[in-house]
MIDO-941274 format. One record per atom (N, C-alpha, C): atom name; residue in one letter; x negated, y negated, z; residue number from 1. Coordinates in nm, 4 decimals. Last residue first. Layout:
BEGIN
rec name=CA | resn=a | x=X | y=Y | z=Z | resi=NUM
...
This chain:
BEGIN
rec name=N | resn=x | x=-6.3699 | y=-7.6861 | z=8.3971 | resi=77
rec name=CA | resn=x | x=-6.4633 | y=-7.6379 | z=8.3306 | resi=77
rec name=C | resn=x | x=-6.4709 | y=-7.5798 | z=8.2128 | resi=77
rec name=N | resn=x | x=-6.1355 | y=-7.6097 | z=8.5463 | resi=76
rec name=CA | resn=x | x=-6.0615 | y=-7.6911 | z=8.3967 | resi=76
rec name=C | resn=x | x=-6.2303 | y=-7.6671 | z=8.3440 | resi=76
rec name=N | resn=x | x=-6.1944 | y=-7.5498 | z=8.7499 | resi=75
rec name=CA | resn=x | x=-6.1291 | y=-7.4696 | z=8.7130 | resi=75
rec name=C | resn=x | x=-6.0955 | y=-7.5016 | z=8.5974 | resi=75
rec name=N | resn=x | x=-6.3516 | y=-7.7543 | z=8.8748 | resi=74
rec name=CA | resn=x | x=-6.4008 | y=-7.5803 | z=8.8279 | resi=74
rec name=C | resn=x | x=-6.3992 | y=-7.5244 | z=8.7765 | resi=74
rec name=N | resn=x | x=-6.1035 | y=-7.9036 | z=8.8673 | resi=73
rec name=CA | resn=x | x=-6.2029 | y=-7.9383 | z=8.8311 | resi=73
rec name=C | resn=x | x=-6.2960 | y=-7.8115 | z=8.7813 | resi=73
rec name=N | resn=x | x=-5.9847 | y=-7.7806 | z=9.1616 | resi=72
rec name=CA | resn=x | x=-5.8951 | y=-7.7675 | z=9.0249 | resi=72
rec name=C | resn=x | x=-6.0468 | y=-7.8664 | z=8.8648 | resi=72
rec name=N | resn=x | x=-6.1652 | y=-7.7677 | z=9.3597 | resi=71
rec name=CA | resn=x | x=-6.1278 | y=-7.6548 | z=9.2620 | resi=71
rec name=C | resn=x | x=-6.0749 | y=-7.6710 | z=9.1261 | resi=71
rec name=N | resn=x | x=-6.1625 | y=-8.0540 | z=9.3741 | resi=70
rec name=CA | resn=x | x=-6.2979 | y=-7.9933 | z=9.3640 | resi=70
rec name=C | resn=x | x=-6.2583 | y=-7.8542 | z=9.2886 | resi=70
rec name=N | resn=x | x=-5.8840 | y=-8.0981 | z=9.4288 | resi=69
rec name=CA | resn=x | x=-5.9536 | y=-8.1981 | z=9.3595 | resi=69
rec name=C | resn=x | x=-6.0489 | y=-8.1002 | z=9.2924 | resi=69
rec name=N | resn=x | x=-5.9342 | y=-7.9052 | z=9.6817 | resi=68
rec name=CA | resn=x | x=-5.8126 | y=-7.9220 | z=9.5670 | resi=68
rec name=C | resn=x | x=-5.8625 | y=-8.0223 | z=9.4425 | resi=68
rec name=N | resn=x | x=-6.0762 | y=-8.1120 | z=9.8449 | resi=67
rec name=CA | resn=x | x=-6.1237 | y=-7.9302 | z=9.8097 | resi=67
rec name=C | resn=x | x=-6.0126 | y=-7.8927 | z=9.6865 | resi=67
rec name=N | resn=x | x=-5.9018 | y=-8.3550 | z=9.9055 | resi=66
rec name=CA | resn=x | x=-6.0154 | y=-8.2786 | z=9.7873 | resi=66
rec name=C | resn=x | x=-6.0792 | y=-8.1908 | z=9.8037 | resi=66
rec name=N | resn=x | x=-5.5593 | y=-8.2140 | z=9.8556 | resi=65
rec name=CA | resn=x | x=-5.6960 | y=-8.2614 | z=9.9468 | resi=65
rec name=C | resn=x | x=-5.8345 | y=-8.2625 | z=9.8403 | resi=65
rec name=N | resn=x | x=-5.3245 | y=-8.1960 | z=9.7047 | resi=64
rec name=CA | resn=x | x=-5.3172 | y=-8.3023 | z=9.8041 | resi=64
rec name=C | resn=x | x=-5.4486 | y=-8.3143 | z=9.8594 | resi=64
rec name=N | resn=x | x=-5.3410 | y=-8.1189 | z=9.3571 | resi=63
rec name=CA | resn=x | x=-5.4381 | y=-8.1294 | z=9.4654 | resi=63
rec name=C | resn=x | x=-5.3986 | y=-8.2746 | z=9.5556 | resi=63
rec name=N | resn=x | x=-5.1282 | y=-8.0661 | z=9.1652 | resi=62
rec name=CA | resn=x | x=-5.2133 | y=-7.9741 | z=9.2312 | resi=62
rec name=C | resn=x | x=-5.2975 | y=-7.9957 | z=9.3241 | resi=62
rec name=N | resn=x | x=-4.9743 | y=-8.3257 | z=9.1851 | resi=61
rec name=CA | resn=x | x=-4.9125 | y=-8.2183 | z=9.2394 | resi=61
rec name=C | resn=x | x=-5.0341 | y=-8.1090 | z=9.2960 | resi=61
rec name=N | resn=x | x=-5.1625 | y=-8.4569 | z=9.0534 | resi=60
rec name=CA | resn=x | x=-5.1628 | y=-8.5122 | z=9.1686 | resi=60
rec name=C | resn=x | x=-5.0846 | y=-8.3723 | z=9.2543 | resi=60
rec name=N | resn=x | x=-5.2515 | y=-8.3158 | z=8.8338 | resi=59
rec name=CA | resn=x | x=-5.3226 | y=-8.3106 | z=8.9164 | resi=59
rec name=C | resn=x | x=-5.2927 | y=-8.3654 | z=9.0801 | resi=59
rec name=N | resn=x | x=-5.0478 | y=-8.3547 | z=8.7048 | resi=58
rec name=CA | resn=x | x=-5.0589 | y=-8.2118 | z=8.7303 | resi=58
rec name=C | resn=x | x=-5.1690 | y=-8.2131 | z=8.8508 | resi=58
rec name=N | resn=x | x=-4.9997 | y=-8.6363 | z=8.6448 | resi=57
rec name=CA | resn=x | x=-4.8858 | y=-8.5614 | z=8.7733 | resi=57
rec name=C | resn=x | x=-4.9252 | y=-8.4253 | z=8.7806 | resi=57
rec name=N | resn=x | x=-5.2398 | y=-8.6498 | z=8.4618 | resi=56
rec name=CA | resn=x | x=-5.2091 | y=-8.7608 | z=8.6013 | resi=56
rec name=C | resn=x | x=-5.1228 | y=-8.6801 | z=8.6921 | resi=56
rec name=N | resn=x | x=-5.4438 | y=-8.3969 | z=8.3160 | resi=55
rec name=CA | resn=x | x=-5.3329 | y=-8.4887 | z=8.3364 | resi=55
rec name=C | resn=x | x=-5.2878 | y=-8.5225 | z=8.5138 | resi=55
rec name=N | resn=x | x=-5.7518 | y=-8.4296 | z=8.1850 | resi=54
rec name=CA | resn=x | x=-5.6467 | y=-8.4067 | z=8.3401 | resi=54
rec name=C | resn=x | x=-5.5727 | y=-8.4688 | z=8.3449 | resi=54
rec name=N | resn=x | x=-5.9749 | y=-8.3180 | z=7.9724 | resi=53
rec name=CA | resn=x | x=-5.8176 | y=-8.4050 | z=7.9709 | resi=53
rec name=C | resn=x | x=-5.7511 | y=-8.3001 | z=8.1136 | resi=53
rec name=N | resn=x | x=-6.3401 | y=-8.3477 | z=8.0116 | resi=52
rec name=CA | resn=x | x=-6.1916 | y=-8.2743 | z=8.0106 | resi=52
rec name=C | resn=x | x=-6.0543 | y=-8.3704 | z=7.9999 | resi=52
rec name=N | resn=x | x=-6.6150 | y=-8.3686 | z=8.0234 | resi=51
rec name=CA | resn=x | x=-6.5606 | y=-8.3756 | z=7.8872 | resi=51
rec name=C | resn=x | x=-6.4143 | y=-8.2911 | z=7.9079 | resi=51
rec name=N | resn=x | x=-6.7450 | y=-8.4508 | z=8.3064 | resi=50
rec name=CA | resn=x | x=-6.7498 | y=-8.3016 | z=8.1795 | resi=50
rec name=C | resn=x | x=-6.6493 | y=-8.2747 | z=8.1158 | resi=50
rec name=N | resn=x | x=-6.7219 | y=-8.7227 | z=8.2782 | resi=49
rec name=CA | resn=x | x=-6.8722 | y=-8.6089 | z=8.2823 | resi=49
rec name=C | resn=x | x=-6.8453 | y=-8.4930 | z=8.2179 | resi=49
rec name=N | resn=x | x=-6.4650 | y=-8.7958 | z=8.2176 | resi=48
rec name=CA | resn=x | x=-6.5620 | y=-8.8927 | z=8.1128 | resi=48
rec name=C | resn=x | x=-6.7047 | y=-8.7598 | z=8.1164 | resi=48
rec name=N | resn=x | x=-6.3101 | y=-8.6451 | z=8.3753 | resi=47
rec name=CA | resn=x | x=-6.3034 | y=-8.6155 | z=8.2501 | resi=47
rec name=C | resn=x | x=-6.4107 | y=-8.6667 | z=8.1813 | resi=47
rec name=N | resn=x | x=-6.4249 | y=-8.7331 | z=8.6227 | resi=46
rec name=CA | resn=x | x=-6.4638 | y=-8.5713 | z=8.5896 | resi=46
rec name=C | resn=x | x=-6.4362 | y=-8.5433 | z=8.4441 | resi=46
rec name=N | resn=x | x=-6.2857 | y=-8.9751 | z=8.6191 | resi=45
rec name=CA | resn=x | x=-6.4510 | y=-8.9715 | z=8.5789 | resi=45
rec name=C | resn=x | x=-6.5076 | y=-8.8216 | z=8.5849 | resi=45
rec name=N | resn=x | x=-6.0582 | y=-9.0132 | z=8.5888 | resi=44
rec name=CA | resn=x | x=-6.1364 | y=-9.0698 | z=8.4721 | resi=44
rec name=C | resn=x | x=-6.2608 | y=-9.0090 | z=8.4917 | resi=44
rec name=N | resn=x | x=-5.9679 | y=-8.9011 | z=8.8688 | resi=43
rec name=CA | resn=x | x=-5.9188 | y=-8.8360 | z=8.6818 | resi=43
rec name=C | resn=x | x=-6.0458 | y=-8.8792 | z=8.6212 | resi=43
rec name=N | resn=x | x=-6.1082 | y=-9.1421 | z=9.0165 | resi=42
rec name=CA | resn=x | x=-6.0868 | y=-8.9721 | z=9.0731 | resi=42
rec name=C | resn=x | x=-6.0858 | y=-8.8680 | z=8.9505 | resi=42
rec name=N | resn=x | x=-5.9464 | y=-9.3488 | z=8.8865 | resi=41
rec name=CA | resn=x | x=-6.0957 | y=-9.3055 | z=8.8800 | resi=41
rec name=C | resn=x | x=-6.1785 | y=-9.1618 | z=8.9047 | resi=41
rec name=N | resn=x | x=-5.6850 | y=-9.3033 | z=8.9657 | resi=40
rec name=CA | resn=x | x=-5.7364 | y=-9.2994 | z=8.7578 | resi=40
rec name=C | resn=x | x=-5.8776 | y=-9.2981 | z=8.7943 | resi=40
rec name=N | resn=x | x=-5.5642 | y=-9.2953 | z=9.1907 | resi=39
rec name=CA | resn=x | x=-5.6428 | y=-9.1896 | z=9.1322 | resi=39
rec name=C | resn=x | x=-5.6518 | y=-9.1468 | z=8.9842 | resi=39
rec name=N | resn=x | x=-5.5569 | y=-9.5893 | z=9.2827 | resi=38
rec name=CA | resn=x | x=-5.6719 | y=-9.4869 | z=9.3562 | resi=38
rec name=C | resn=x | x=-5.7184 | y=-9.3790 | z=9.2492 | resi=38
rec name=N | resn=x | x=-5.3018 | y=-9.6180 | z=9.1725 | resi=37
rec name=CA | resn=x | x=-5.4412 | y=-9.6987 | z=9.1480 | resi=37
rec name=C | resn=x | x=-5.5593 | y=-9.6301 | z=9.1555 | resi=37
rec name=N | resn=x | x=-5.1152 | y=-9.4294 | z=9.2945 | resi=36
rec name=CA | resn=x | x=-5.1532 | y=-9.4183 | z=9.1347 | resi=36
rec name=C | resn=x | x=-5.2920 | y=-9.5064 | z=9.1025 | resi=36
rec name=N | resn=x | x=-5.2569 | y=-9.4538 | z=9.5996 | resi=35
rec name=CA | resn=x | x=-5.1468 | y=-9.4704 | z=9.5252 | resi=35
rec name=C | resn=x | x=-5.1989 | y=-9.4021 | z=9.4083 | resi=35
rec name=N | resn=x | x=-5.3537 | y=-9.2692 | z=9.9397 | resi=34
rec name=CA | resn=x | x=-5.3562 | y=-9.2675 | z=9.8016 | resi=34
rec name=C | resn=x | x=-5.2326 | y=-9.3633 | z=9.7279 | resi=34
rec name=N | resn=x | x=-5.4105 | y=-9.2691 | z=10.2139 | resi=33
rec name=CA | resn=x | x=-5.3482 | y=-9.4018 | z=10.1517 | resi=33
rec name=C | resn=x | x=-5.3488 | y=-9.3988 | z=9.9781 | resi=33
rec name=N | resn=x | x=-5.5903 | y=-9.1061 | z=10.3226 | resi=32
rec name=CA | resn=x | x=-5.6953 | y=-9.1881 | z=10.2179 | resi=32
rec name=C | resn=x | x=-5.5654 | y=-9.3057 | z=10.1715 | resi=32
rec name=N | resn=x | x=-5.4145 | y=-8.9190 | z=10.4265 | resi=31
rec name=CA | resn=x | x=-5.5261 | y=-8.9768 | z=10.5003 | resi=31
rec name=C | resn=x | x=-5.6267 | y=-9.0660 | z=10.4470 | resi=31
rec name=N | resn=x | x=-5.1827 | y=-8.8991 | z=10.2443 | resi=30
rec name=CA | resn=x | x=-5.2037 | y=-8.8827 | z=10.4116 | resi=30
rec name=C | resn=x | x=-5.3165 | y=-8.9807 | z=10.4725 | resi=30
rec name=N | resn=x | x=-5.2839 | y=-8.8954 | z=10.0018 | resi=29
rec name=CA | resn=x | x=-5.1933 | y=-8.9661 | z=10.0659 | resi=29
rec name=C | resn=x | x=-5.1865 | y=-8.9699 | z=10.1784 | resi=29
rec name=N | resn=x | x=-5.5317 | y=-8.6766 | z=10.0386 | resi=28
rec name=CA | resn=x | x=-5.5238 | y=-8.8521 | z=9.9153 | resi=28
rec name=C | resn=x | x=-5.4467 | y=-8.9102 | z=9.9821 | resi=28
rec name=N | resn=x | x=-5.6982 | y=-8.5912 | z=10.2778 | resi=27
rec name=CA | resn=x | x=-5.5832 | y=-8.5387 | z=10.1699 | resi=27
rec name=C | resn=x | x=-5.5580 | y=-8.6691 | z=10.1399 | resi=27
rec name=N | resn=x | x=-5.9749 | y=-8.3395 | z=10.3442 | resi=26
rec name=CA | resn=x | x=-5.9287 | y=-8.4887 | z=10.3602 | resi=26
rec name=C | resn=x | x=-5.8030 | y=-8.5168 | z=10.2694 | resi=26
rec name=N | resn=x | x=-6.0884 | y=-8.1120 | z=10.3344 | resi=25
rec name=CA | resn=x | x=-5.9591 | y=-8.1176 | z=10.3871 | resi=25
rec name=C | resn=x | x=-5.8986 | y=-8.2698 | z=10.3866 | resi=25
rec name=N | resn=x | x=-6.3511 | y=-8.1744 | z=10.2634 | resi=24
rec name=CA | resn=x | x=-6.2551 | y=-8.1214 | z=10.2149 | resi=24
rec name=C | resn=x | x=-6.1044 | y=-8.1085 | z=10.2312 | resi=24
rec name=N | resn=x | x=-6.3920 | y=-8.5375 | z=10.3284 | resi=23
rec name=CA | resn=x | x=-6.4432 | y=-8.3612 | z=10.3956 | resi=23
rec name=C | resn=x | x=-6.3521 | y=-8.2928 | z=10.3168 | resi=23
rec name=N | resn=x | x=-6.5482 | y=-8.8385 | z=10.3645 | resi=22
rec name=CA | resn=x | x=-6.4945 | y=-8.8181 | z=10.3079 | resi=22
rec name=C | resn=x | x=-6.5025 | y=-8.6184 | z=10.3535 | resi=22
rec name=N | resn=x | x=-6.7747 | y=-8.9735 | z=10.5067 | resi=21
rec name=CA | resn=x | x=-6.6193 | y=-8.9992 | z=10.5457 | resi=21
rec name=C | resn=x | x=-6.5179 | y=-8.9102 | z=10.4925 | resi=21
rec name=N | resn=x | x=-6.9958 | y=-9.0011 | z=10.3275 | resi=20
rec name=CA | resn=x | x=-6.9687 | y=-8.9053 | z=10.5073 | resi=20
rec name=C | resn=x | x=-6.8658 | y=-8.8746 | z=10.5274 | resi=20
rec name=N | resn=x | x=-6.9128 | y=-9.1488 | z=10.1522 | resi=19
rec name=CA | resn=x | x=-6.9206 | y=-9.0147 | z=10.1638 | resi=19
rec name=C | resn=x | x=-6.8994 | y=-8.9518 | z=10.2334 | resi=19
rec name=N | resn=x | x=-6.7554 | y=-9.4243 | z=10.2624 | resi=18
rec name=CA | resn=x | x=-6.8579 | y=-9.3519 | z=10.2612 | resi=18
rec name=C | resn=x | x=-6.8467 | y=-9.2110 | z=10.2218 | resi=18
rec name=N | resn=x | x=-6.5020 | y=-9.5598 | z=10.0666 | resi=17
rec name=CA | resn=x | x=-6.5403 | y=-9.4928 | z=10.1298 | resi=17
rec name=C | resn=x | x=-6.6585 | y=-9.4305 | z=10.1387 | resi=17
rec name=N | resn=x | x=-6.3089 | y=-9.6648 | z=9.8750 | resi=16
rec name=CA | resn=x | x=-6.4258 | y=-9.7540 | z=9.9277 | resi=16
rec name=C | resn=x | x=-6.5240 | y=-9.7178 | z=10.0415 | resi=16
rec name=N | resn=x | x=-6.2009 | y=-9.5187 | z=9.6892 | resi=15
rec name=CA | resn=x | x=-6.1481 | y=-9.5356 | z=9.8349 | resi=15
rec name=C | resn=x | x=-6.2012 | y=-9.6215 | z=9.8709 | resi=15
rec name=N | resn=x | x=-6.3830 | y=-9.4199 | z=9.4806 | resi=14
rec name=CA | resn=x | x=-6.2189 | y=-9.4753 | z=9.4638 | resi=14
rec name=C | resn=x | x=-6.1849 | y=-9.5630 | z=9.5713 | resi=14
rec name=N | resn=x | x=-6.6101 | y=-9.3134 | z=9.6310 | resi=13
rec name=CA | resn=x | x=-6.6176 | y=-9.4316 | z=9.5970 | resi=13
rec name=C | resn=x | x=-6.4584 | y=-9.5219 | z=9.5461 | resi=13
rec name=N | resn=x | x=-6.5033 | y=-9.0924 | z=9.7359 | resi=12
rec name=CA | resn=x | x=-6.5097 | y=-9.1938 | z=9.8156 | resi=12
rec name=C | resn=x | x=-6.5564 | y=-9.3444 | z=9.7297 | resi=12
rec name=N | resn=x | x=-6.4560 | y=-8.9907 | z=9.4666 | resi=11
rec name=CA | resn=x | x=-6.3433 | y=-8.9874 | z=9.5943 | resi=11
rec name=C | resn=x | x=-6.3980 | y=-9.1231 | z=9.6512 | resi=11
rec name=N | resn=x | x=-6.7099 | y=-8.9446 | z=9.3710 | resi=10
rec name=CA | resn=x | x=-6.6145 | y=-9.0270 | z=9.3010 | resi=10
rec name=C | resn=x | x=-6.5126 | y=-9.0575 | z=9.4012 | resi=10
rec name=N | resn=x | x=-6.8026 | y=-8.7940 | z=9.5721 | resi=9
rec name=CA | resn=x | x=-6.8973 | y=-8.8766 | z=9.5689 | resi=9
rec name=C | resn=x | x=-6.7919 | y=-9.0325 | z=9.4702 | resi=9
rec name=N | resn=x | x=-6.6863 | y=-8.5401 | z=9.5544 | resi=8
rec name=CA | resn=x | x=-6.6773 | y=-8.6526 | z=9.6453 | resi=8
rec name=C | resn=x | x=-6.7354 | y=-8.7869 | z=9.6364 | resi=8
rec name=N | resn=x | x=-6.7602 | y=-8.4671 | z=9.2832 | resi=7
rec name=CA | resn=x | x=-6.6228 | y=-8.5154 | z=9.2912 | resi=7
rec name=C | resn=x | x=-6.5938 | y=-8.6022 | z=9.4226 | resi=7
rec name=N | resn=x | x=-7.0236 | y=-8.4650 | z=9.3222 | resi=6
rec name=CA | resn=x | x=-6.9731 | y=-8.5268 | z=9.2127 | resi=6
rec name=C | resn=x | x=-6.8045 | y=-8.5697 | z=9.2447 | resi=6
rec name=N | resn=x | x=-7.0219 | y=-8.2346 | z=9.4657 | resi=5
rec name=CA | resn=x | x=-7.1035 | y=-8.3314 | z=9.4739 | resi=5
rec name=C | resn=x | x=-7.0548 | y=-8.5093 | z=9.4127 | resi=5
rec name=N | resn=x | x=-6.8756 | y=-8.0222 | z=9.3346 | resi=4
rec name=CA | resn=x | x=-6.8528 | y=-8.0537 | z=9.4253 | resi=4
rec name=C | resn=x | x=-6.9100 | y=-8.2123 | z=9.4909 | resi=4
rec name=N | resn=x | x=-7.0510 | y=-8.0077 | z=9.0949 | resi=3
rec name=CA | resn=x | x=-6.8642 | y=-8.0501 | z=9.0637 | resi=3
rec name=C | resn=x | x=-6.8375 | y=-8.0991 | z=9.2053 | resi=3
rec name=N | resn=x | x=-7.3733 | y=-8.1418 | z=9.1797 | resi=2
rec name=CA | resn=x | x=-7.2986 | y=-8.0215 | z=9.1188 | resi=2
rec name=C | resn=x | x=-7.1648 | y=-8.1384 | z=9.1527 | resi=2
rec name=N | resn=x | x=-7.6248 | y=-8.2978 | z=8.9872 | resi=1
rec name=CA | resn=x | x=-7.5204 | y=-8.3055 | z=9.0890 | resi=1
rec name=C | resn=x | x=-7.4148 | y=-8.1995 | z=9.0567 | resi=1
């Protein structure tokens, strides 16, 4: 499963959300109702796969959508 694959796939499951449902442009607070609850799984589980430390307010600042999510992930690779 690639980063991209992977990261929606965690998204929507946070959410309770189908995949389908879920598009790059989709944005945590806006349109998913993000709190702090929502996004320790979103964090926890790109760190638990590929072995990274994401911090909680860098990430929330850096990524309102998940295409943001998906880059910034890439990018910590």
């Amino acid at each position: 499963m690639d980063v991209r694959d992977f990261v929606f796939q965690t998204v929507a499951e946070a959410f309770g959300k189908d995949v389908a449902e879920i598009a790059g442009d989709t944005r945590f607070i806006e349109d998913l109702g993000a709190s702090s609850v929502n996004y320790f799984p979103v964090i926890n589980a790109p760190e638990d796969e590929y072995d990274l430390d994401i911090q909680y307010q860098e990430f929330r600042r850096e990524c309102p959508t998940v295409a943001d999510a998906v880059a910034y992930v890439e990018e910590q690779i």
